[in-house]
Every structure is written in structure tokens, then in C-alpha cells.
N, C-alpha and C positions, 0 to 999 in steps of 0.2 A: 736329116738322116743321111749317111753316109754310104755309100755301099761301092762294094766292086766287083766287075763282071767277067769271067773270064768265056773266052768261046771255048764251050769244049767240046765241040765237034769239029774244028778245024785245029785245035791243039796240040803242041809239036811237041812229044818226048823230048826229054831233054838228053844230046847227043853226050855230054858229059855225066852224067850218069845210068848206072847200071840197076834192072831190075831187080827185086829182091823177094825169095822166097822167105819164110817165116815160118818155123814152127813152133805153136802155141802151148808152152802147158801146163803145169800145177803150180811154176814161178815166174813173175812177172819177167816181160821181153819189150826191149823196144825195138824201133826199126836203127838200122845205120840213119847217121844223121842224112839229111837232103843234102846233096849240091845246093853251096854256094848262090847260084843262081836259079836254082828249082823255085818255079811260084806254088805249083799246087802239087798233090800227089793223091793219086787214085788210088782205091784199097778196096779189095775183094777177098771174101774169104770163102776159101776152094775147098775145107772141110772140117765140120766141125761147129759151134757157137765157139764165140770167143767175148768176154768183154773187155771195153776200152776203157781206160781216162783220160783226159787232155791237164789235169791239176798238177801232175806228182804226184798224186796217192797210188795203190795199189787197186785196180779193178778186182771187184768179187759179185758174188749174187747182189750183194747189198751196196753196193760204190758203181755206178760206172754205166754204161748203156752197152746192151748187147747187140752184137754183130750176127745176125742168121747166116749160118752156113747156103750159099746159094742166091743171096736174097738180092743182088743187086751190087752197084758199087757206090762207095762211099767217097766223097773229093772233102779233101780237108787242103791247109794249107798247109805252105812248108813248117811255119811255125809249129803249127799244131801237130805236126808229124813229127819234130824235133822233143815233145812231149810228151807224147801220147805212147802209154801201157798197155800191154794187153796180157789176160790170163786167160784161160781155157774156161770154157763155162759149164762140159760135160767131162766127166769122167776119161773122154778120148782126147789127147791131141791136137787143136787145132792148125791148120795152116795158109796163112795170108799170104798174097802177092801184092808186092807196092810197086809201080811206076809212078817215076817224077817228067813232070811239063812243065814246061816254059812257056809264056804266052809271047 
């Protein structure tokens, strides 16, 4: 088994990129792609459900995993941040914030 660890309580933003707000809604959005060098990137959603993919498909009630408004943060990688969709899951709006780290 393979795996890799990143510390993410000593984790240093990465100084070359910038944070980014999101607002989520009735048509699929992705982020700006990562820096270059961003290993991972945090994602919190500050209002609203949202759902995500990581395939290319289109997230809906029926495709995808939901984000709870409030519910914690989410560490995915850069990768998966260079893929990953999101559509609104309620009727309102949603809005994400992504910071990228470098290990």
C-alpha cells in the first residue's frame, strides 16, 4: 500500500498563489487551476450545500458527494482540485473558499 502524508498543521500556504473565493450555482464552476507547485488545497464551504465531482462529469443530486454548508474542511489534492466541479445543491447560491499549500 502506498500512501502519502502531508503535515497539515505546520503547512505553509503557498506564497505564489492566491486565495479564492467561489460562487456556486445552477451551472457547473470549477476552481482556477492550482499553482504549479501547490501540493494540496483546502476547501470550505462558507454558504450553502454544494456538490462536487472529481471525473469530469457534471455534479447533481444524483452524481457527486455533497459539501454541507459549515461542516468542516475538505483537503483534496492539487490534482483533484484541477478537476473537481461543483453545482449548488439548494435552490440558493453556494460559496467556497480554496487555499493552496505546499508541503
Amino acid at each position: 500500500m502506498n500512501s502519502r502524508t502531508s503535515n497539515l498543521y505546520l503547512g505553509n500556504p503557498n506564497p505564489n498563489a492566491t486565495n479564492q473565493n467561489l460562487t456556486v450555482s445552477n451551472s457547473a464552476v470549477s476552481l482556477t487551476a492550482p499553482h504549479t507547485d501547490t501540493d494540496y488545497v483546502i476547501i470550505d464551504v462558507q454558504d450553502n450545500d454544494v456538490y462536487i465531482t472529481f471525473d469530469g462529469t457534471t455534479p447533481s443530486a444524483s452524481n457527486g458527494h455533497v459539501l454541507p454548508d459549515g461542516q468542516g474542511l475538505l483537503v483534496i489534492s492539487a490534482n483533484a482540485a484541477r478537476v473537481a466541479k461543483f453545482i449548488r445543491a439548494t435552490g440558493s447560491d453556494g460559496v467556497i473558499h480554496a487555499t493552496q499549500f505546499v508541503d
